[in-house]
DSSP file (Angstrom, degrees, kcal/mol; ACC not computed):
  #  RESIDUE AA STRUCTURE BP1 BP2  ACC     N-H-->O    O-->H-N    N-H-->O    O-->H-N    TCO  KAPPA ALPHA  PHI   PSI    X-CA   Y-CA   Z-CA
    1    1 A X              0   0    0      0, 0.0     2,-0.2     0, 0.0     0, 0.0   0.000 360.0 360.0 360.0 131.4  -40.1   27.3   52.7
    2    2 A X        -     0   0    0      2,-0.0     2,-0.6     1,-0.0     0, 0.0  -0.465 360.0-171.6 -82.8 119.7  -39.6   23.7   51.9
    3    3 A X        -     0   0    0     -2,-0.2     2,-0.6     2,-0.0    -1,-0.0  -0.917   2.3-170.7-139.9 121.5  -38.4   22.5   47.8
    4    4 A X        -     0   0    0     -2,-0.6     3,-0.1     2,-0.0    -2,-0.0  -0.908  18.3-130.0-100.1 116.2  -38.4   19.4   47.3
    5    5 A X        -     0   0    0     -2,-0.6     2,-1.1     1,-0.1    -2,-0.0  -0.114  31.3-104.1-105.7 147.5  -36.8   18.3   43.7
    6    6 A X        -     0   0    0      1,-0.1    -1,-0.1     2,-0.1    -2,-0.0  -0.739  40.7-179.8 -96.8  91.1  -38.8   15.8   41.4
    7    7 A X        +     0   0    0     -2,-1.1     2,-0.3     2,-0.1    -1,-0.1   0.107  36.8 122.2 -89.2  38.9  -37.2   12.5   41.7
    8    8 A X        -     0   0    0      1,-0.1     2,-0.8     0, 0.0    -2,-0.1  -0.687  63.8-122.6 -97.0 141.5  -39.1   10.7   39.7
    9    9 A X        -     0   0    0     -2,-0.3     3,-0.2     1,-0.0    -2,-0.1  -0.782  25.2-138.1 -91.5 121.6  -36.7    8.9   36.6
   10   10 A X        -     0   0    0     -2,-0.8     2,-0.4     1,-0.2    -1,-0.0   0.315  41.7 -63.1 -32.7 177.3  -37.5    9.5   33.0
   11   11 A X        -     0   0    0      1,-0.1     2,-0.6     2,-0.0    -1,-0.2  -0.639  54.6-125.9 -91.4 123.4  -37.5    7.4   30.3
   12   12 A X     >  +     0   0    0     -2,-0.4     4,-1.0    -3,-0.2    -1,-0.1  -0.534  37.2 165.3 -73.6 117.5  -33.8    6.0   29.7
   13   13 A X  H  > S+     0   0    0     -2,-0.6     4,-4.2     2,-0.2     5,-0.4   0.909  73.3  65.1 -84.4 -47.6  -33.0    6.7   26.1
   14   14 A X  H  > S+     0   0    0      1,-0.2     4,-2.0     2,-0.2    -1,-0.2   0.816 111.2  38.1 -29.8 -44.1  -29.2    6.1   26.7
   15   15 A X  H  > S+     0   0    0      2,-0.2     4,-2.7     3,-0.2     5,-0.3   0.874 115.6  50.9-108.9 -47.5  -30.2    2.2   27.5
   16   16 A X  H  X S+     0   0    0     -4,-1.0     4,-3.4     2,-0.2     5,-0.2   0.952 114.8  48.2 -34.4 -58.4  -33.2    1.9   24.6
   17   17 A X  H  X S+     0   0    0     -4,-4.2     4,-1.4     1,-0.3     5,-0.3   0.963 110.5  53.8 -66.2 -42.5  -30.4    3.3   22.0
   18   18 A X  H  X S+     0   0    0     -4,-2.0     4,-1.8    -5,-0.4     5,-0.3   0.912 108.3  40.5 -43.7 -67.2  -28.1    0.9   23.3
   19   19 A X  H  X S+     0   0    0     -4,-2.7     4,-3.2     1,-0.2     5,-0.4   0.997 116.0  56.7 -44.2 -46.0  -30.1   -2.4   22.9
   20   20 A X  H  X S+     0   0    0     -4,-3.4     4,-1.9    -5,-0.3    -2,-0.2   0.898 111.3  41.7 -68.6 -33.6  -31.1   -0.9   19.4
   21   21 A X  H  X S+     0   0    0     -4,-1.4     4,-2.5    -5,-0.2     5,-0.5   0.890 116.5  47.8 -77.8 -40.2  -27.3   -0.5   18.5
   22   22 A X  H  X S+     0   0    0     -4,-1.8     4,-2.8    -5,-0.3     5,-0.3   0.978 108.7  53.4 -45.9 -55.5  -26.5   -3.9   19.9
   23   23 A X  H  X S+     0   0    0     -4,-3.2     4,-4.1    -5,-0.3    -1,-0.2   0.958 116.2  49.5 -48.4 -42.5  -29.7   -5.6   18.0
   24   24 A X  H  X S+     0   0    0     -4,-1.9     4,-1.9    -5,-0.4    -2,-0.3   0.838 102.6  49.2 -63.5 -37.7  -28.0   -4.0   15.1
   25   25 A X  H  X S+     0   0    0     -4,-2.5     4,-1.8    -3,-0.3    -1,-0.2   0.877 111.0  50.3 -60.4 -52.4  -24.7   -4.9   15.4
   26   26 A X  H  X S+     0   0    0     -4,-2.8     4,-6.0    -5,-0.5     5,-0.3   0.966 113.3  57.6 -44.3 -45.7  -25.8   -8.9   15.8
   27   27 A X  H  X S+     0   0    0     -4,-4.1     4,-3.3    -5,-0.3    -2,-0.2   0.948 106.6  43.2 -29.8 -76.3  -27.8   -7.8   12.6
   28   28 A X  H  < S+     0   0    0     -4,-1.9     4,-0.4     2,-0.2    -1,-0.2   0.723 113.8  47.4 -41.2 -47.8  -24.9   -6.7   10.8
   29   29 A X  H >X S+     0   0    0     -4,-1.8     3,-2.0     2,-0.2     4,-0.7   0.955 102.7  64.8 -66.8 -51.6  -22.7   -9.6   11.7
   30   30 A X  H >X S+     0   0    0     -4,-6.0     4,-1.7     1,-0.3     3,-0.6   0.854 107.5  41.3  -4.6 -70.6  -25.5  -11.8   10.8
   31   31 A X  H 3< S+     0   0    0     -4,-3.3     4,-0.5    -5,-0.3    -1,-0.3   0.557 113.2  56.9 -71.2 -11.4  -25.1  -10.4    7.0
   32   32 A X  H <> S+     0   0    0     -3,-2.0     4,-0.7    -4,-0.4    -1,-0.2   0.638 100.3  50.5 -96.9 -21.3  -21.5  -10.6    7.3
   33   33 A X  H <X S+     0   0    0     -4,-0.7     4,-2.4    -3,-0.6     5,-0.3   0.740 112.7  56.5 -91.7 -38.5  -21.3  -14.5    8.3
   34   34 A X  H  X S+     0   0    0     -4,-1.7     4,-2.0     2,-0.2    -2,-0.2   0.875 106.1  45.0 -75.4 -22.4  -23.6  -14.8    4.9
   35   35 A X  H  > S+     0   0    0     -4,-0.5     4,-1.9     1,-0.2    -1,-0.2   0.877 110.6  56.0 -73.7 -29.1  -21.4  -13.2    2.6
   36   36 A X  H  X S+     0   0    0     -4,-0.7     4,-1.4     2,-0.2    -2,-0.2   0.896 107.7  43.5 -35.1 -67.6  -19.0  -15.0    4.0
   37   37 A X  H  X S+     0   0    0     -4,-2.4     4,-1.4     2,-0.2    -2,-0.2   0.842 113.6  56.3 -51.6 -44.9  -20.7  -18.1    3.3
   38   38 A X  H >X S+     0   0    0     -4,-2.0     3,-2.7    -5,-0.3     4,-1.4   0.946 101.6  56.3 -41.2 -71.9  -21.5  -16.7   -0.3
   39   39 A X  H >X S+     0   0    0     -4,-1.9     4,-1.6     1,-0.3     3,-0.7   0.773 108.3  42.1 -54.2 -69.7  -18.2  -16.2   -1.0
   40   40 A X  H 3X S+     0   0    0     -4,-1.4     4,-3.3     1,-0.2    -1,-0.3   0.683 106.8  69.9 -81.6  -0.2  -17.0  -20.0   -0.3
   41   41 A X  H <X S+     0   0    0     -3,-2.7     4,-2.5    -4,-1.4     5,-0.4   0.960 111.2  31.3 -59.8 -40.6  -20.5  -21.1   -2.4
   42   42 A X  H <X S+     0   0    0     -4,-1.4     4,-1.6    -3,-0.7    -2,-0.2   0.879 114.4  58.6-104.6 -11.5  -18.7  -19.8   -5.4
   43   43 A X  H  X S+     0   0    0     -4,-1.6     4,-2.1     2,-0.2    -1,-0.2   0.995 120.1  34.3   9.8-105.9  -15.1  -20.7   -4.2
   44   44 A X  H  X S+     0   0    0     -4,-3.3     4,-4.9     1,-0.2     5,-0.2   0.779 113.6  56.0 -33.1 -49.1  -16.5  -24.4   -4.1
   45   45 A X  H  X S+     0   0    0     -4,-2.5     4,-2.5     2,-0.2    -1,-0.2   0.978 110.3  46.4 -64.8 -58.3  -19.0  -24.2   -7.0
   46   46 A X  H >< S+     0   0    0     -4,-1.6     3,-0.6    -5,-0.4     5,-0.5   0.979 115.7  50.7 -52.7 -58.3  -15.9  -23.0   -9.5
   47   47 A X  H 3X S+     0   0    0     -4,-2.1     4,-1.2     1,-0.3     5,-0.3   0.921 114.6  42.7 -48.7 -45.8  -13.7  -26.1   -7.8
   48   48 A X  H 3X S+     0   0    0     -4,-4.9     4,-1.8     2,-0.2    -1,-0.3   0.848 117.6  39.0 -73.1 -29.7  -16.3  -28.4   -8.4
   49   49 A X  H XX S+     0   0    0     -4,-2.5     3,-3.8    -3,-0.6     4,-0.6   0.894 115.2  54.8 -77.7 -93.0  -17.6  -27.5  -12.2
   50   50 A X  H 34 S+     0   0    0     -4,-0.4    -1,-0.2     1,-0.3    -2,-0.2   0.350 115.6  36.8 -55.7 -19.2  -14.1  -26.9  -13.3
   51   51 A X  H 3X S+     0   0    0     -4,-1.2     4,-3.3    -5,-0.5    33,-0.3   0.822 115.8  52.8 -72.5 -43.4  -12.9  -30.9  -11.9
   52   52 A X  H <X S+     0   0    0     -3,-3.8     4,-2.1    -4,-1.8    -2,-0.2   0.921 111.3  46.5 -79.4 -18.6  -16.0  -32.2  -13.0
   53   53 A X  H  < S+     0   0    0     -4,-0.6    -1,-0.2     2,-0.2    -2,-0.2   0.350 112.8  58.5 -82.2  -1.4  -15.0  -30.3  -16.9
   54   54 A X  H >> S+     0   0    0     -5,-0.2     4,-2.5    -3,-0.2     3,-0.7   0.766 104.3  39.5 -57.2 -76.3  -11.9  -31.8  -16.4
   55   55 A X  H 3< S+     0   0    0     -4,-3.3     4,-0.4     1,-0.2    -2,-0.2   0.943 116.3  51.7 -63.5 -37.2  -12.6  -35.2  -16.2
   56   56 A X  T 3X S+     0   0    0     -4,-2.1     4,-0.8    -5,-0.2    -1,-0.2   0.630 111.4  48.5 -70.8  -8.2  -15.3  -35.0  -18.8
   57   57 A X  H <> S+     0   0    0     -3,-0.7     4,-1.2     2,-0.2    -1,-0.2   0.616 113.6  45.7-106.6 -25.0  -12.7  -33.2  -21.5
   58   58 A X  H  X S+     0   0    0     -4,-2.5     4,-0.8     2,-0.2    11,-0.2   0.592 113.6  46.9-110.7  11.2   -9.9  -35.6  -21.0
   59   59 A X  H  > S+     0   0    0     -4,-0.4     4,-1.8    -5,-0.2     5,-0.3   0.691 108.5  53.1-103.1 -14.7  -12.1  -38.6  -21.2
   60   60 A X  H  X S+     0   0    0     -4,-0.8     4,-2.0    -5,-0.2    -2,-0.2   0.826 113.0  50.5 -62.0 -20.8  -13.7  -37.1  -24.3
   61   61 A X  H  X S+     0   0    0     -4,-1.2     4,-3.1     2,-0.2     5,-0.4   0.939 111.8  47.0 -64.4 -51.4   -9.7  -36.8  -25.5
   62   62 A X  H  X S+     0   0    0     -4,-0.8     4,-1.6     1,-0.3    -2,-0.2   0.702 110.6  48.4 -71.2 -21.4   -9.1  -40.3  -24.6
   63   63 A X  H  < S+     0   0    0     -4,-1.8    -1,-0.3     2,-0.2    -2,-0.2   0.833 112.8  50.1 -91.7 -30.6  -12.1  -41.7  -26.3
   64   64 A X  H  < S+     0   0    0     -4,-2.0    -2,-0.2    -5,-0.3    -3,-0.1   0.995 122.8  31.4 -38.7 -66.2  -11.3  -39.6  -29.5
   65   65 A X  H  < S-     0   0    0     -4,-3.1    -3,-0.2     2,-0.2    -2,-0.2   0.928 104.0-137.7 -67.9 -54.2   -7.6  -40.9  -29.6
   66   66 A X  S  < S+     0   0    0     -4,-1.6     2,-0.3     1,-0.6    -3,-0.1   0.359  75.8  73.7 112.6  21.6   -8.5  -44.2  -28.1
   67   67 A X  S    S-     0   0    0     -6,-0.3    -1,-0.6    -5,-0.1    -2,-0.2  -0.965  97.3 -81.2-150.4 162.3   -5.9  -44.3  -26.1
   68   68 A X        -     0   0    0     -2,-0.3     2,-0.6    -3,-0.1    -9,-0.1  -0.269  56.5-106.5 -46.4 145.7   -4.7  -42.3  -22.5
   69   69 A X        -     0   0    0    -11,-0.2     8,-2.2     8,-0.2     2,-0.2  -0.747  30.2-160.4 -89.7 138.7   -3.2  -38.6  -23.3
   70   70 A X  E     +A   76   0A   0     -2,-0.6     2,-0.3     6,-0.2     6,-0.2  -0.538  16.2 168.5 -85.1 144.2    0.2  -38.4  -22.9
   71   71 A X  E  >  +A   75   0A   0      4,-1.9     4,-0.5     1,-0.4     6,-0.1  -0.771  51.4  13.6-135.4-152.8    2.0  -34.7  -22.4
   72   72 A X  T >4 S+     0   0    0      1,-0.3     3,-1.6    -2,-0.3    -1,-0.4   0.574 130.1   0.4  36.2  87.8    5.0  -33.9  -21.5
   73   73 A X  T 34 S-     0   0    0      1,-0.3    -1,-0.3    -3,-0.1     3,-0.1   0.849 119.2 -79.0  79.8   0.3    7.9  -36.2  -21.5
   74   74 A X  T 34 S+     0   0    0      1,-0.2    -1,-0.3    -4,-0.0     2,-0.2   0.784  91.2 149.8  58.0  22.1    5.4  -38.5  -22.6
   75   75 A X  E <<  -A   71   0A   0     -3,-1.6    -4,-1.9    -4,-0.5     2,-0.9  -0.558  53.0-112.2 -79.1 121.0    4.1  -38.9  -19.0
   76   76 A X  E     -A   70   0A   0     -2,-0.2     2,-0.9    -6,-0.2    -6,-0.2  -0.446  31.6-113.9-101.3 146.8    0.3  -39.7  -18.9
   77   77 A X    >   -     0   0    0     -8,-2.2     2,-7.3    -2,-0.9     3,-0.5  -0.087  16.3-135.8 -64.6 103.5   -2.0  -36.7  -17.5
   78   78 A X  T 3>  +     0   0    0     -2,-0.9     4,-1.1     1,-0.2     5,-0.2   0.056  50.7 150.9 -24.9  30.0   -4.0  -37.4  -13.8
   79   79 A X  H 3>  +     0   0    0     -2,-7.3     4,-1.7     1,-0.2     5,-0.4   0.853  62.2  38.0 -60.7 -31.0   -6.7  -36.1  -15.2
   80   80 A X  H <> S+     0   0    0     -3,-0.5     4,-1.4     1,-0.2     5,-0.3   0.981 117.1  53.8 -94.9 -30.3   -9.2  -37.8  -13.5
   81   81 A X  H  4 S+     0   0    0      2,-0.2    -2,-0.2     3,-0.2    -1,-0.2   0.552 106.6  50.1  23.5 -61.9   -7.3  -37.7  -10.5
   82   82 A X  H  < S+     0   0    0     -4,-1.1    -1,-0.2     2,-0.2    -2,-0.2   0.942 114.4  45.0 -85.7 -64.0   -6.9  -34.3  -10.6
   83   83 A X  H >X S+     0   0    0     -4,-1.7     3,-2.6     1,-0.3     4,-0.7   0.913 110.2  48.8 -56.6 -78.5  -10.7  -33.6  -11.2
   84   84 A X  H 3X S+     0   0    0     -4,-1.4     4,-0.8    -5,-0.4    -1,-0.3   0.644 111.3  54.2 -54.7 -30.5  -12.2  -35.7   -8.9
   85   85 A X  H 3> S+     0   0    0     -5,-0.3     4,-0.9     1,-0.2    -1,-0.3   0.637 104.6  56.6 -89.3   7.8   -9.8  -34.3   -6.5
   86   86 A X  H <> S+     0   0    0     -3,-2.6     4,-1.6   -39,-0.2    -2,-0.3   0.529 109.5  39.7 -27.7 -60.4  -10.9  -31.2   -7.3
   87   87 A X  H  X S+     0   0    0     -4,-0.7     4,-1.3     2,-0.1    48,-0.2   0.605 106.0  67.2-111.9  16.8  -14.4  -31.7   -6.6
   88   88 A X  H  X S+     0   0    0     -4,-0.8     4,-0.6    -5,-0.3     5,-0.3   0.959 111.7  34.0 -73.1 -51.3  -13.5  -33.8   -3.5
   89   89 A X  H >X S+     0   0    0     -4,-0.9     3,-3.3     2,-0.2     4,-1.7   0.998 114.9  58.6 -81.7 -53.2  -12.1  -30.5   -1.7
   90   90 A X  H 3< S+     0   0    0     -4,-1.6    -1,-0.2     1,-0.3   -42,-0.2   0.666 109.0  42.1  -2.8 -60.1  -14.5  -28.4   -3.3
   91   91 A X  H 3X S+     0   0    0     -4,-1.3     4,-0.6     2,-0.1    -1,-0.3   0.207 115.8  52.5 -83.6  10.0  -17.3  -30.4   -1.8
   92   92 A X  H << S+     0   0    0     -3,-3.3     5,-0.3    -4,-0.6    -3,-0.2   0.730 105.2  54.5-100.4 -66.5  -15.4  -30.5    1.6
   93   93 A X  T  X S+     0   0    0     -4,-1.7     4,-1.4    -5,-0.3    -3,-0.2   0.733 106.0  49.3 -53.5 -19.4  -14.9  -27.0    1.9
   94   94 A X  H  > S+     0   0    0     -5,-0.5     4,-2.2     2,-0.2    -1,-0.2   0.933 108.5  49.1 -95.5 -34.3  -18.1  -26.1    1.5
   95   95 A X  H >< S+     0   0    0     -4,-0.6     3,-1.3     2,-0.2     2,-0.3   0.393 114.0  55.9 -36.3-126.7  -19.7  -28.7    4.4
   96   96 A X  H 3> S+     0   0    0      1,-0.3     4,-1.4     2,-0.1     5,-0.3  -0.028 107.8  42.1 -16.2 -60.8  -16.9  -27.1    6.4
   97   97 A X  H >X S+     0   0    0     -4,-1.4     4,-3.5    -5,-0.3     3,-0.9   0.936 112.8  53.8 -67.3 -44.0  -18.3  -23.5    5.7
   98   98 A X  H <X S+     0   0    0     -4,-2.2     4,-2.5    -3,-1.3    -1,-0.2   0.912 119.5  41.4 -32.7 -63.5  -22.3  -24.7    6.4
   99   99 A X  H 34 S+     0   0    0      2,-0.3     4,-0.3     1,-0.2    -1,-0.3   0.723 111.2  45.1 -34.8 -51.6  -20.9  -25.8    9.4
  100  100 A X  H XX S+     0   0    0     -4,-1.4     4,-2.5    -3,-0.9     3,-0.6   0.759 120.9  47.2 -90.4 -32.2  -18.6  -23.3   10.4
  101  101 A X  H 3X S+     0   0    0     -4,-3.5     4,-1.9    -5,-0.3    -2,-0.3   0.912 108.6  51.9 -76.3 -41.0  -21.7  -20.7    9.4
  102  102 A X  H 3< S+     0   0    0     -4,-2.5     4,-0.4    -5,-0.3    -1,-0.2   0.743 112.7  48.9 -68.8 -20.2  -24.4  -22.6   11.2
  103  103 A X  H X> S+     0   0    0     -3,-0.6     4,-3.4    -4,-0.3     3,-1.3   0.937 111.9  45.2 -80.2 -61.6  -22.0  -22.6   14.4
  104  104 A X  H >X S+     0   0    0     -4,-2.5     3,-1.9     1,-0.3     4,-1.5   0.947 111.2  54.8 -65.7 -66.4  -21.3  -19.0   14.2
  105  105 A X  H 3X S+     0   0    0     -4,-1.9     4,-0.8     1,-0.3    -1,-0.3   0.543 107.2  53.1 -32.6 -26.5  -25.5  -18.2   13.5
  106  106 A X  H <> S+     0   0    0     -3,-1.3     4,-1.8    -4,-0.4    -1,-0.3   0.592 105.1  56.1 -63.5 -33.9  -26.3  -20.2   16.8
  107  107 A X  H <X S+     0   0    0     -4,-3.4     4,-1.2    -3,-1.9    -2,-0.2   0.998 110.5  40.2 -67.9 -43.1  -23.8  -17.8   18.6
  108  108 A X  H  X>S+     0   0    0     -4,-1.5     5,-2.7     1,-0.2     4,-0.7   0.869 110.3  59.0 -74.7 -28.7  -25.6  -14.6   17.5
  109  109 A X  H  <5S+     0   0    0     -4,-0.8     3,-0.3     1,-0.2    -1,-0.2   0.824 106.3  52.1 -74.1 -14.0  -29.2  -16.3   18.2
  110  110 A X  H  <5S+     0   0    0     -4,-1.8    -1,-0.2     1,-0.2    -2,-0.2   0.873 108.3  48.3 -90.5 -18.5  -27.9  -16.7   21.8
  111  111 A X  H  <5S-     0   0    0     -4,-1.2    -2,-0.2    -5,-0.2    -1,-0.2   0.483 140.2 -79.2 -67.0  -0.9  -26.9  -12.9   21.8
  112  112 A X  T  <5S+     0   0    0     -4,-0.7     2,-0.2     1,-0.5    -3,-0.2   0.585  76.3 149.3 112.3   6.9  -30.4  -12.2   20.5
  113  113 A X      < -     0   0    0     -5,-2.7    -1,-0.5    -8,-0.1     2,-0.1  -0.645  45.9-116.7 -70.7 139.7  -30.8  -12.8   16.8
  114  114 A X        -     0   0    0     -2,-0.2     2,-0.6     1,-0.1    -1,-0.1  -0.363  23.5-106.1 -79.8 163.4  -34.1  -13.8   15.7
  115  115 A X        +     0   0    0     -2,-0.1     2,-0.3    -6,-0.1    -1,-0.1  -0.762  54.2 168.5 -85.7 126.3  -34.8  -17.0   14.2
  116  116 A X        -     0   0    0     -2,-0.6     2,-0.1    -3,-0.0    -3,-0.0  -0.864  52.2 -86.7-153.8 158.3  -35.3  -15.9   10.3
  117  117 A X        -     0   0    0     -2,-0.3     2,-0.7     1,-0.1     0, 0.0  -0.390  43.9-144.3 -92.0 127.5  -35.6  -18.1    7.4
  118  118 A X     >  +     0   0    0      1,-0.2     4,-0.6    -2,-0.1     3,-0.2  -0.850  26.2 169.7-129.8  91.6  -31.4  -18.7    6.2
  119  119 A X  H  > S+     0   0    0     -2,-0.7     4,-1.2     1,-0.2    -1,-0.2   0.710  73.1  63.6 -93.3 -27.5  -31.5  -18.9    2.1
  120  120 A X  H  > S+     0   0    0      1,-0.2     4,-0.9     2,-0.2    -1,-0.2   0.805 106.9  42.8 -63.4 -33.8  -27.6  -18.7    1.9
  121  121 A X  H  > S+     0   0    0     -3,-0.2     4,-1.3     2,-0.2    -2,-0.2   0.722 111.5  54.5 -90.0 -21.6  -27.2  -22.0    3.9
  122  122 A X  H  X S+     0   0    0     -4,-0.6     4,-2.2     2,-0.2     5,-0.2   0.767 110.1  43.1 -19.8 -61.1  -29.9  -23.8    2.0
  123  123 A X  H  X S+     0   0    0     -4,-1.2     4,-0.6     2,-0.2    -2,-0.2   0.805 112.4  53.5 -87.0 -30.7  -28.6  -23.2   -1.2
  124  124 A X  H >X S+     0   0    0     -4,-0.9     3,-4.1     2,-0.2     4,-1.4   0.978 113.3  52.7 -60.1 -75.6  -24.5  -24.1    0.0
  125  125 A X  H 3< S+     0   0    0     -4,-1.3    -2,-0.2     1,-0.4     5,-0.2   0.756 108.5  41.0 -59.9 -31.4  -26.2  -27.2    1.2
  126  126 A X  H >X S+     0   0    0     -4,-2.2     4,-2.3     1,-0.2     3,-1.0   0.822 113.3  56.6 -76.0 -20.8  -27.9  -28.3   -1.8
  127  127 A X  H <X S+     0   0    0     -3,-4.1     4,-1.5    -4,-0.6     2,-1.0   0.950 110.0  49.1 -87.1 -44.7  -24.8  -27.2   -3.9
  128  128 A X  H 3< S+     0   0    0     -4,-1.4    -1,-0.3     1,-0.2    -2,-0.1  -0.162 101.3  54.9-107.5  78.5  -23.1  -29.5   -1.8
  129  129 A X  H <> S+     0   0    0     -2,-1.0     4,-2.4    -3,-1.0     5,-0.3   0.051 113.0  54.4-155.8 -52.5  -25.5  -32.4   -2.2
  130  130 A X  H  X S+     0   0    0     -4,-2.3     4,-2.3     2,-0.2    -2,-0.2   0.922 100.1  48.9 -83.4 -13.4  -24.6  -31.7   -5.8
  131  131 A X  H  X S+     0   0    0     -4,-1.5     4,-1.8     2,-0.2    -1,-0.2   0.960 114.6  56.1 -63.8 -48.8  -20.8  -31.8   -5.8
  132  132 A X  H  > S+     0   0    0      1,-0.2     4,-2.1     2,-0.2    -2,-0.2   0.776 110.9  40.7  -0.7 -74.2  -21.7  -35.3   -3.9
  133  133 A X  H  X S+     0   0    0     -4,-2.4     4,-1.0     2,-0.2    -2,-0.2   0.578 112.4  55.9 -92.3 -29.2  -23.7  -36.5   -6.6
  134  134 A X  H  X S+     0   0    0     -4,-2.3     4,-0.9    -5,-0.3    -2,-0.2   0.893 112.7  42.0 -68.2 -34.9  -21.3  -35.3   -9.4
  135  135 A X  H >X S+     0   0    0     -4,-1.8     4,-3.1     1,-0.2     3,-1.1   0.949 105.9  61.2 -73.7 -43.7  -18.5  -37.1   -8.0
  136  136 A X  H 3X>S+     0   0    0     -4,-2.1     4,-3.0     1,-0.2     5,-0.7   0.787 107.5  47.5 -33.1 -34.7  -20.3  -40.1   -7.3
  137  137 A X  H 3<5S+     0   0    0     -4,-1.0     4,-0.4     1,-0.2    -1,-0.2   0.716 105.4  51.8-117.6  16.4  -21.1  -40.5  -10.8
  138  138 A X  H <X5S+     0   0    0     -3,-1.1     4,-1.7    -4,-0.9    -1,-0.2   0.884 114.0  46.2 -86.8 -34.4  -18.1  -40.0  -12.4
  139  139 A X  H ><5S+     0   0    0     -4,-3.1     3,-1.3     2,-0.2    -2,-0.2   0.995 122.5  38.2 -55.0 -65.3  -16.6  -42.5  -10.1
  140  140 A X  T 3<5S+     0   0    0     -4,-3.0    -3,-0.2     1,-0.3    -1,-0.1   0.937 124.5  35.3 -62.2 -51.9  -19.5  -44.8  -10.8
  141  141 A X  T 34<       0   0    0     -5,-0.7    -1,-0.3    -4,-0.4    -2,-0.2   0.352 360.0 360.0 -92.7  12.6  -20.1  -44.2  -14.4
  142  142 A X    <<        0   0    0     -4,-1.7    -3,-0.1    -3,-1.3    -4,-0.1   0.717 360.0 360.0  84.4 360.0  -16.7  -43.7  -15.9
């Protein structure tokens, strides 16, 4: 008598769980590149307020007194200088991270992230649209 064994293949779960940890893992990295990004919004955001409250506190000194402030050694303080360089790397460093975050998000949509709506990079890019427009108008308006 003749037994012939049932070769037909089942459903591979090994290879299902496997994509499913893989989608996940892109997932995951996904959320890790945004905190990332988070993290140099408020980096940048601190560089830039605090330059642009610089420059506005020492020209509010200078128009009190009527004259530059002096410290030290009678040496007078770079204040605007300072600030305005302040919210020059501020606003640099965050383009850089938008950048460096939009790069790395094309790398995971070619491993198979979906394309989903990216609120962290929005919101960097408008903050630095405003560091832009804050420096501009202390340089332009004094």
């Amino acid at each position: 008598m003749s037994t012939t064994a049932n070769t037909t293949p089942g459903p591979d779960y090994g290879t299902e769980l496997s994509e499913q940890r893989t989608a996940l893992a892109i997932e995951r990295s996904f959320l890790s590149f945004e905190r990332t990004l988070m993290s140099w919004l408020r980096t940048s955001f601190s560089m830039i307020s605090f330059g642009f409250t610089l420059v506005k506190f020492f020209q509010f000194l200078e128009d009190q007194k009527g004259a530059p402030v002096s410290g030290i050694l009678q040496r007078t303080w770079t204040s605007d200088t300072i600030g305005l360089g302040m919210i020059i790397i501020g606003t640099g460093a965050l383009c850089l991270a938008v950048v460096q975050h939009w790069r790395r998000v094309n790398a995971l949509r070619a491993m198979g992230l979906p394309s989903q709506w990216n609120l962290a990079m929005w919101v960097c890019t408008l903050v630095a649209a405003l560091g832009v427009f804050a420096f501009v108008s202390l340089v332009m308006g004094g």
